[in-house]
C-alpha positions in Angstrom: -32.3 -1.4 -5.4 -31.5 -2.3 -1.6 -28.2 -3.0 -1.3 -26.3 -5.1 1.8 -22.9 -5.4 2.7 -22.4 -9.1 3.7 -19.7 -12.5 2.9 -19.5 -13.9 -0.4 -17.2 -17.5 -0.3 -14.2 -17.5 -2.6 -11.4 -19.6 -3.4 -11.5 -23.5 -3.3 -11.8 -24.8 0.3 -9.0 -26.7 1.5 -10.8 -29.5 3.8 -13.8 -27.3 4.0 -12.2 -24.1 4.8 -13.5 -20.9 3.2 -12.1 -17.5 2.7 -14.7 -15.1 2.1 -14.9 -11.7 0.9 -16.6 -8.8 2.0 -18.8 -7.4 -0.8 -21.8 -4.9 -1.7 -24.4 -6.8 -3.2 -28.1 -6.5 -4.2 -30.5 -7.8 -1.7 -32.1 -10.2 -4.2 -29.2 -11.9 -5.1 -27.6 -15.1 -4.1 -24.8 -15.6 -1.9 -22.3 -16.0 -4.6 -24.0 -13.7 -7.2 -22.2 -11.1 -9.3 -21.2 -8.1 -6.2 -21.2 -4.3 -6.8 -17.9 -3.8 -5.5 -15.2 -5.6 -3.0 -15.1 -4.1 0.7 -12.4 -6.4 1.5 -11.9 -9.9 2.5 -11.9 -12.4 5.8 -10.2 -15.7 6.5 -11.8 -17.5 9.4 -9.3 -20.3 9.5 -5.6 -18.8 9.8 -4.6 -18.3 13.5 -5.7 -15.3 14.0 -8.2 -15.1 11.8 -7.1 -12.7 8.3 -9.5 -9.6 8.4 -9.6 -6.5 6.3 -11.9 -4.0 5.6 -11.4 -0.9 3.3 -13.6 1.2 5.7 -13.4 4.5 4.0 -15.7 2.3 0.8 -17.8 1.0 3.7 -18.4 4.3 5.2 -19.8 5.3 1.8 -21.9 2.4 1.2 -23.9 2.6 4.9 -24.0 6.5 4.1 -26.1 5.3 0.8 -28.4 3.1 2.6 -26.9 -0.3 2.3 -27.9 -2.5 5.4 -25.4 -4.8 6.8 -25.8 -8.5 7.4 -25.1 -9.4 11.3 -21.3 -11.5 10.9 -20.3 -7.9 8.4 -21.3 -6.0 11.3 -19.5 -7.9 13.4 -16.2 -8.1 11.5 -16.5 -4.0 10.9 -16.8 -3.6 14.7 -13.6 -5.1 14.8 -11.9 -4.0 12.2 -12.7 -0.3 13.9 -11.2 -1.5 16.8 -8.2 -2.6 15.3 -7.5 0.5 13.4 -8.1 2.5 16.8 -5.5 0.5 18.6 -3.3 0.9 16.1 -3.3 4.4 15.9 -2.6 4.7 19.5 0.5 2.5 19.3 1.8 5.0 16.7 
């Protein structure tokens, strides 16, 4: 089973705003099909935008094999860079 780490759209939109989650998920599936576990969740449309990433669970799914879609990629990238930054503050 190929597995992917990509968004999954949750809630009810509120004029067509979407949170999303950030999930493991067969390949085959659908976009809102039944997800192997939570990675964490993203909400485009606060100011700025609500992102986190449980990157240790991640980690472990791109050690496994799981491929991930371009936006996850995207929105790991910066989730990395805002743990780094945080750490140097501290």
């Amino acid at each position: 089973m190929e597995v992917r780490l990509r968004l999954q759209k949750s809630g009810k939109p509120a004029k067509g705003r979407y949170n999303y989650r950030v999930v493991a998920i067969a390949r085959s599936k659908g976009r809102d099909a039944r997800h192997l576990e939570i990675l964490g969740h993203y909400d485009p449309a606060k100011e700025p935008a609500n992102l986190f990433i449980n990157l240790e669970k991640a980690d472990k799914w791109i050690q496994s094999g799981a491929q991930m879609s371009d936006t996850v990629k995207s929105l790991v990238n910066q989730e990395r860079d805002r743990q780094a930054s945080e750490a140097v503050q501290s």
